[in-house]
C-alpha positions as CSV (number, residue, x, y, z in Angstrom):
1,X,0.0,0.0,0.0
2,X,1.2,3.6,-0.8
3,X,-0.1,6.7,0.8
4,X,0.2,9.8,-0.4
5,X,1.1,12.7,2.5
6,X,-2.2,14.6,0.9
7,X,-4.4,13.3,-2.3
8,X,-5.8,16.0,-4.4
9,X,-6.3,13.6,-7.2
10,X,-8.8,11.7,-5.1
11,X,-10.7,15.1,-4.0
12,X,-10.6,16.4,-7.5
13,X,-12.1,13.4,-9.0
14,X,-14.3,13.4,-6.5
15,X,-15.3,16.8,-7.9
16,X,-14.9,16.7,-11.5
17,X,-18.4,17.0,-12.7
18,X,-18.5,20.2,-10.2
19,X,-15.5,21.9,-11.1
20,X,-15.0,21.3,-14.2
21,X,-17.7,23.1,-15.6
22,X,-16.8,26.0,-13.4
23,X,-13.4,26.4,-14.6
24,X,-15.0,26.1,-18.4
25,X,-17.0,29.0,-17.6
26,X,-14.3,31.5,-16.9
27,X,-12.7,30.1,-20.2
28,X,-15.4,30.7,-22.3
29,X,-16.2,34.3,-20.1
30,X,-12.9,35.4,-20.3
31,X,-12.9,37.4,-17.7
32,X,-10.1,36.2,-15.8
33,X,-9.0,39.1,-13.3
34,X,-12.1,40.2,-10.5
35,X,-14.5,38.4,-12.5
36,X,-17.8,37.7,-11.3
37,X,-16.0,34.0,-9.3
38,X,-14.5,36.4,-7.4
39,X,-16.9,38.2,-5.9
40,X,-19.4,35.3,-5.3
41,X,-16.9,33.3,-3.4
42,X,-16.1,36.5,-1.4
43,X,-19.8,36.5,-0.2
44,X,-20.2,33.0,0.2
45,X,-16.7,32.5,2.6
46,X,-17.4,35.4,4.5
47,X,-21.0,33.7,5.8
48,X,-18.7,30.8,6.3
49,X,-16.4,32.3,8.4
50,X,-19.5,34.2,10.0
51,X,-17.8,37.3,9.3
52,X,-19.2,40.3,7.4
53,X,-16.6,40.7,4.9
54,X,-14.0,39.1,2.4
55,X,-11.6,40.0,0.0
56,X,-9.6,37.6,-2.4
57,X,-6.2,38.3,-2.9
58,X,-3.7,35.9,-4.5
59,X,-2.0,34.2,-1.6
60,X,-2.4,33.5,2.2
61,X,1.0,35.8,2.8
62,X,-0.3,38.6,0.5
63,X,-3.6,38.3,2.8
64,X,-1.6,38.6,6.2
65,X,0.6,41.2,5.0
66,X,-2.4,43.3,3.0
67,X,-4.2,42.9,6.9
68,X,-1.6,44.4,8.7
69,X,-1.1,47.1,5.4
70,X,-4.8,48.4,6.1
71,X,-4.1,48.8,9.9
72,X,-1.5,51.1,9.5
73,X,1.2,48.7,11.1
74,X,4.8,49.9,9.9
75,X,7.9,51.1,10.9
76,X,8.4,51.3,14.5
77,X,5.9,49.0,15.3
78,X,6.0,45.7,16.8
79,X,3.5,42.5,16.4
80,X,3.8,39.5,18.8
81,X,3.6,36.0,17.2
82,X,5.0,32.4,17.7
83,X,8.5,31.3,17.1
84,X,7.4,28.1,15.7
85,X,5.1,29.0,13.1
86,X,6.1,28.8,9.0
87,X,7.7,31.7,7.6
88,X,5.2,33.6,5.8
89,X,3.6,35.0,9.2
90,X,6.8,36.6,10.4
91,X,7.6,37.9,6.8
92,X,4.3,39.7,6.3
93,X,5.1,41.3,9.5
94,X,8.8,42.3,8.2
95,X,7.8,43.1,5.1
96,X,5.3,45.9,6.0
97,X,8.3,47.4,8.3
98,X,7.1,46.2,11.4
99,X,9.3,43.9,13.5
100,X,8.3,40.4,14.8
101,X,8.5,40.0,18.2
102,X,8.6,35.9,19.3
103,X,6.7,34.6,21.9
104,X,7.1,30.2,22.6
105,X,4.4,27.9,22.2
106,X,1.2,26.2,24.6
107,X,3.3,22.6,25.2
108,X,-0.3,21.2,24.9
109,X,-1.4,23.1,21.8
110,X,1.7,23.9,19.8
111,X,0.1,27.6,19.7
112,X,0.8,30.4,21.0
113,X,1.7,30.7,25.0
114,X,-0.8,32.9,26.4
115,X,0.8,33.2,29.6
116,X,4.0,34.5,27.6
117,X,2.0,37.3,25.9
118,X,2.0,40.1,27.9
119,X,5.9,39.9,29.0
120,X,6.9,40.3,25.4
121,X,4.6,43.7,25.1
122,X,6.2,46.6,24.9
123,X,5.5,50.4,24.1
124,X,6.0,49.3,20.3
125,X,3.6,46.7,20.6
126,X,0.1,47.0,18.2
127,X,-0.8,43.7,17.3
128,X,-0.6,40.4,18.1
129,X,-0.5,37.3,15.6
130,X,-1.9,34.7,16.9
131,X,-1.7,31.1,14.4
132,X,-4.0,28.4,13.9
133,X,-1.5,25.7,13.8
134,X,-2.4,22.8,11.9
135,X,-5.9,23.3,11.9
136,X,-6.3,24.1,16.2
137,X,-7.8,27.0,17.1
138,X,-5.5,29.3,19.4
139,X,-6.6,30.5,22.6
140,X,-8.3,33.3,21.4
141,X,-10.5,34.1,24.2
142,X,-7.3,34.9,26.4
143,X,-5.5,36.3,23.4
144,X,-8.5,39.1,23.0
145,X,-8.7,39.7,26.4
146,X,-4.7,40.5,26.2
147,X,-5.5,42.7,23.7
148,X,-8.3,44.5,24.8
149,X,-6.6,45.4,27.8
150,X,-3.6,46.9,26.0
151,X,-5.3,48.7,23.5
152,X,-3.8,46.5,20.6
153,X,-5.1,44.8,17.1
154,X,-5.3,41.1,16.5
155,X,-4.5,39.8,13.4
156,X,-5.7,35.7,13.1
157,X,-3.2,33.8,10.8
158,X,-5.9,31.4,10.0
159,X,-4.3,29.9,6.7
160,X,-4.1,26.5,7.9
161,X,-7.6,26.7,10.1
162,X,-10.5,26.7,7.2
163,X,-13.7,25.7,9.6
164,X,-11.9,25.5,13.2
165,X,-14.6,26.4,15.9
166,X,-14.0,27.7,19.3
167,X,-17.2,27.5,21.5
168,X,-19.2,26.7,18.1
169,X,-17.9,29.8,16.7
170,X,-15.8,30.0,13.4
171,X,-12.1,31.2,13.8
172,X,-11.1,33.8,11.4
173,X,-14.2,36.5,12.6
174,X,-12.8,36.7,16.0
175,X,-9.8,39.3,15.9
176,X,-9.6,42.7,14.0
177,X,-9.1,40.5,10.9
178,X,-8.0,37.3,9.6
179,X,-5.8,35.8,6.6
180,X,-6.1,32.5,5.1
181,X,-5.2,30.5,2.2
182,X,-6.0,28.4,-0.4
183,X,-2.7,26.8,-1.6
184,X,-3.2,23.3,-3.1
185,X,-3.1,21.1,0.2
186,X,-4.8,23.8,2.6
187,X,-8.2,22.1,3.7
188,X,-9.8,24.7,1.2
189,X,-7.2,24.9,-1.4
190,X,-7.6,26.2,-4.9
191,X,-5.8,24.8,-8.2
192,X,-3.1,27.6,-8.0
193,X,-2.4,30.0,-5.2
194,X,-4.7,32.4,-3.5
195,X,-6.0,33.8,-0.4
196,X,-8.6,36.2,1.8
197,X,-8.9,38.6,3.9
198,X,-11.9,38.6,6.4
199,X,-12.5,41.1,8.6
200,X,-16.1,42.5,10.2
201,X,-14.9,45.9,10.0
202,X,-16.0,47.8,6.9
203,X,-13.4,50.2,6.2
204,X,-10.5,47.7,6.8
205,X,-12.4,45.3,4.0
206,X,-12.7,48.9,1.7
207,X,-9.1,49.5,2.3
208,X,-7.9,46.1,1.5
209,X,-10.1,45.7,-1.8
210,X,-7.6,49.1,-3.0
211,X,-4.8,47.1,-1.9
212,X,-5.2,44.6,-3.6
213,X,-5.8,46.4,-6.8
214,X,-3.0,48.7,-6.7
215,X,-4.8,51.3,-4.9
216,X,-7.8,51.2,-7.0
217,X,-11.9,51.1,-6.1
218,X,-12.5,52.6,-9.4
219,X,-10.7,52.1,-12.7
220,X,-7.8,54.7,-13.4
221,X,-8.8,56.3,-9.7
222,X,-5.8,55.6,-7.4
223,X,-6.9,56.9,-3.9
224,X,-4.0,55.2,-2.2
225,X,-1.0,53.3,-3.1
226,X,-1.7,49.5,-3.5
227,X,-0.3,46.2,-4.4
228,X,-0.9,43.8,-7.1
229,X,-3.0,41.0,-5.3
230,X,-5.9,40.1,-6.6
231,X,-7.7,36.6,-6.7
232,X,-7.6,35.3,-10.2
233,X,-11.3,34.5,-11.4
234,X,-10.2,30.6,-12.0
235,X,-9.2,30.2,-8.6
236,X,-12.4,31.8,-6.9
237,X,-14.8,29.9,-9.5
238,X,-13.0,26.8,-8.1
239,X,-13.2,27.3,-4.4
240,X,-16.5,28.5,-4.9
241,X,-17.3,24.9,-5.7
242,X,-15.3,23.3,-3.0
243,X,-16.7,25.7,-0.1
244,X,-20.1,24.0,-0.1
245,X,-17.7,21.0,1.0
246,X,-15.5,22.2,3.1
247,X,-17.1,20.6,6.5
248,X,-17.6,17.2,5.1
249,X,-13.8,17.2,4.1
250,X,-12.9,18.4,7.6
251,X,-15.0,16.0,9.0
252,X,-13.3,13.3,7.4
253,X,-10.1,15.0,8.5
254,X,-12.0,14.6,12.2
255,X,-12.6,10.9,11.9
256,X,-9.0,9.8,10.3
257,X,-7.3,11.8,13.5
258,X,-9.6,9.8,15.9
259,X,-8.5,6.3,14.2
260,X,-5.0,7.6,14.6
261,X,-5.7,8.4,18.3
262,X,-6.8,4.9,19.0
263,X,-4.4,3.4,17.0
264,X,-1.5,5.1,18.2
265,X,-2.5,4.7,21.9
266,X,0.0,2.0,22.8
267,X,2.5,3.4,21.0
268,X,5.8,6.0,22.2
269,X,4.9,8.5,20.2
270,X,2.8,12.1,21.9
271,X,-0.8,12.3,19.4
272,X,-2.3,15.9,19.5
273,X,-4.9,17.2,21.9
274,X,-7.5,19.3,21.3
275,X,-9.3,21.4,24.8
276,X,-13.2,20.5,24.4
277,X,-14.5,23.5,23.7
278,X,-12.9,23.6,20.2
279,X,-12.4,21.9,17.3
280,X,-9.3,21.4,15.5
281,X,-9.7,20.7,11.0
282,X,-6.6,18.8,11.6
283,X,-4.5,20.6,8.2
284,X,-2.2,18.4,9.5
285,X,-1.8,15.0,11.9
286,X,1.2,15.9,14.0
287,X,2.8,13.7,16.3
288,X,6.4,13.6,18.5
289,X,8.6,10.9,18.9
290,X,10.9,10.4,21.3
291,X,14.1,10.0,19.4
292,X,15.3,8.7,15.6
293,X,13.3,11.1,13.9
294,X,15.0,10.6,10.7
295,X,15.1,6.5,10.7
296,X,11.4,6.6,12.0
297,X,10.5,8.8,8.8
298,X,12.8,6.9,6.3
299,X,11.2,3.3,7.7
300,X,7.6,5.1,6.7
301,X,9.0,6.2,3.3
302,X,10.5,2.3,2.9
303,X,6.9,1.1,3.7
304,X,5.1,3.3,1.2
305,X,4.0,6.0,4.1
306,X,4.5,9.7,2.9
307,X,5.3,11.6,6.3
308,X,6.4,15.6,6.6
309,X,7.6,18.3,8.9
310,X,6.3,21.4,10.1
311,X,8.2,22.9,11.1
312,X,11.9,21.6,11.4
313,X,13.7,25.3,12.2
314,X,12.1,28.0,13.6
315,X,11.7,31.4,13.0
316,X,14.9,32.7,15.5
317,X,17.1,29.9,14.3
318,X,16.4,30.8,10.6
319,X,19.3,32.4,9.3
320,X,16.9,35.2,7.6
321,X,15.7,36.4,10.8
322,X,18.9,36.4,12.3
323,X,18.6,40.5,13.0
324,X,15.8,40.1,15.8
325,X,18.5,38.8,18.1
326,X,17.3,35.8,19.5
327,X,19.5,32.7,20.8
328,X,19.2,29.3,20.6
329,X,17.4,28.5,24.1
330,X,15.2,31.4,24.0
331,X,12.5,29.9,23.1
332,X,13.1,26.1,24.9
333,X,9.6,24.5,24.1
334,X,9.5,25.4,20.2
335,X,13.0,24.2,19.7
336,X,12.8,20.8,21.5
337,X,9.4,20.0,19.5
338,X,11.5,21.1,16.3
339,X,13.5,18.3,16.8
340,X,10.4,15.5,17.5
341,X,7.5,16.6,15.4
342,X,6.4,14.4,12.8
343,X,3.7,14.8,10.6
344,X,1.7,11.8,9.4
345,X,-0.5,11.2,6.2
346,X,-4.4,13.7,6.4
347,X,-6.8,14.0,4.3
348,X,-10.2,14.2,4.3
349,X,-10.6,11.2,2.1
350,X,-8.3,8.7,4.2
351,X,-9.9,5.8,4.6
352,X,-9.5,3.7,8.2
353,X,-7.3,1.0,6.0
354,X,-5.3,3.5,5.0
355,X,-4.7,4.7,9.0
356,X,-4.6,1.1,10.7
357,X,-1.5,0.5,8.1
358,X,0.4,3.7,9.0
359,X,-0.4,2.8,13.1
360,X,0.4,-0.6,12.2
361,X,4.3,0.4,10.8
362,X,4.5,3.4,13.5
363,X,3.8,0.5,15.9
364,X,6.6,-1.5,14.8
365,X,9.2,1.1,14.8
366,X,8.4,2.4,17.9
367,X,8.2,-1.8,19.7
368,X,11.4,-2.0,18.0
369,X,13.0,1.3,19.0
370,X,11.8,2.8,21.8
């Protein structure tokens, strides 16, 4: 048996009559930049997210950094996020001139340490980035309440948390605004790169549609100075037919992480938790081992098992982010999960054959090894 770390072939076949069609229609339109996709699938996410408003742009980073763009976050400015997130977060903080202050993660969650918050504010401080690592939801009942009491903007990286609920409620309505994506393998992902914006806040969704658009609301009429951005019409008119569904994929995703759980019970490895008052869309099925990383995955890849990581180095130990002046220790949590997080096969279409025969090899490795 061979299985695939993610199967879009499945999903798209499972599709085909849907999107097909949809994708034909654009062709035939022609009207392949802001086209009518675009603003349909705008409409229709933002009553997904249960959030008032949302605007495409053409990746999850362009989204984040377009966010913190339409907030006025700069130079001078600092926003508080988590050292072990990927990349993209702490660059669309750089990139808009801000600087990325690094805060280490929930040992239960992987997200960010609420208790660790407010010692990294400072008179710089205006936002905090909070992630929704690998589909869980952050803490952002404690994280608003942070904020609220210092008087600073929240800014949800939600691009791997498409449908996450805390207390019933979707994530990605619940700060001052919210980027996700739709790369390829994201829960929602489109057949190219994209991303939104969603926000409940009129004038930051008004702001951000100019962005986008290179400073644009009407042709030719440049009120500020913008971006190129925008959703492409193919990629909207395709997630516009995958939206409807979304929940059924992530309940699939639900259902192969509970076979895991069961599965891996008896085994050395540390499964993911999620508190009970959320629920996790499981982007991806992260577990720790102990020790042997790099045998453990090589035995899986011998075996036919795809495996990943995310994410191997952290944002201080990258070499690009070398200028903020952290250490290697600073951040002792993120940096000893670097070195044991695995992540294992999820999709919304694995079937429980497909999970007994990864527990089954995990099994032997770990009887054999630890």
């Amino acid at each position: 048996m061979a299985i695939p770390f993610v199967d879009l072939k499945t999903q798209y076949q499972s599709i085909k009559e849907e999107v097909d069609p949809a994708v034909l229609k654009v062709m035939n339109n022609c009207n392949f930049v802001l086209g009518q996709e675009v603003k349909d699938f705008e409409k229709a996410f933002a009553e997904y997210c249960e959030a008032k408003f949302c605007v495409g742009v053409d990746s999850g980073y362009s989204a984040l950094e377009l966010a913190l763009h339409a907030h006025d976050i700069g130079p001078g400015d600092e926003v508080i996020t988590q050292a072990n997130t990927f990349q993209a977060t702490a660059l669309a903080i750089h990139y808009v001139g801000a600087t990325p202050v690094l805060v280490d993660c929930n040992p239960d969650t992987y997200n960010i340490d609420t208790t660790k918050i407010e010692a990294a504010i400072t008179d710089k401080t205006v936002a905090i980035m909070p992630v929704h690592l690998y589909g869980q939801p952050a803490d952002m009942d404690a994280i608003k309440a942070i904020a609220e009491k210092h008087n600073l903007k929240v800014i949800e990286d939600s691009a791997q948390g498409h449908g996450a609920r805390i207390n019933g409620k979707r994530v990605g309505g619940m700060g001052h605004a919210a980027g996700f994506s739709f790369y390829p393998g994201k829960n929602l992902g489109a057949y190219g790169d994209g991303g939104a914006v969603v926000t409940n806040d009129e004038a930051i969704a008004e702001k951000i549609i100019m962005l986008r658009n290179l400073g644009m609301k009407v042709k030719y009429h440049h009120d500020i100075k913008g971006f190129n951005n925008r959703l492409d019409t193919m990629q909207a008119a395709v997630l516009g037919v995958k939206l409807p569904h979304l929940d059924g994929w992530n309940a699939g995703r639900r259902q192969a992480a509970a076979w895991y759980e069961e599965g891996l019970k008896d085994t050395a490895v540390v499964t993911p938790m999620t508190p009970d008052h959320m629920e996790s869309v499981f982007h991806l099925y992260v577990i720790r081992v102990p020790s042997m990383r790099e045998e453990f995955m090589e035995y899986l890849g011998e075996n036919g098992i795809a495996s990943g990581l995310h994410y191997p180095i952290p944002i201080h130990c990258q070499p690009s982010f070398s200028e903020l002046g952290y250490k290697e220790g600073d951040f002792p949590i993120t940096e000893a999960y670097s070195q044991q997080i695995v992540s294992l096969p999820m999709f919304g279409e694995l079937t429980k054959e497909q999970v007994d025969f990864v527990c089954d090899h995990v099994k032997k490795f770990s009887d054999q090894n630890w």
